[in-house]
C-alpha angles and dihedrals in degrees: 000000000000100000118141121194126209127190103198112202095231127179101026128075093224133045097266084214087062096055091048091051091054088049113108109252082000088282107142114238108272095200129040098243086069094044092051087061104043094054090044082062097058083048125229124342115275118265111279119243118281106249126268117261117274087241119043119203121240127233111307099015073290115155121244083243091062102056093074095095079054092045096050088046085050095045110177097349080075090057100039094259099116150327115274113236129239096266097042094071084045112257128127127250120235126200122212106200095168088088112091129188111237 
């Protein structure tokens, strides 16, 4: 299908696979002492993420000054003042009479 998955290592400045790895028997350190070493021996964190840019593109590349036509179909769902209904962003409603409660 095309999908790749990536499993990004978060929270922590080292893979936390890489420091077990490095464990004894594969036992995590149990003092920090132990920890402290074991993390000298895989060298220094790798370098953080640069920062996201000051200005974020909307859907699409699209500016934050074209989504208004987006933002009046949505009406207050856009705000956080309600959920638009079906017909509102335009689609049609369809009954379906044949379920019966029984």
């Amino acid at each position: 299908m095309g999908a790749e998955v990536q499993t990004p290592v978060s929270h922590t400045l080292y893979d936390t696979e890489q420091l077990l790895a490095k464990c004894p028997k594969g036992v995590p350190p149990t003092v920090y002492g132990q920890f402290l070493k074991i993390a000298a021996s895989l060298g220094p964190p790798p370098k953080p993420a640069p920062a996201p840019p000051a200005k974020i593109p909307g859907p699409m590349g699209a500016d934050a000054a074209d989504l208004s036509d987006l933002v009046a179909l949505l009406g207050g769902a856009a705000t956080g003042h309600g959920i638009p209904t079906l017909e509102a962003l335009g689609g049609a409603v369809q009954v379906d009479d044949s379920l019966t409660l029984g």
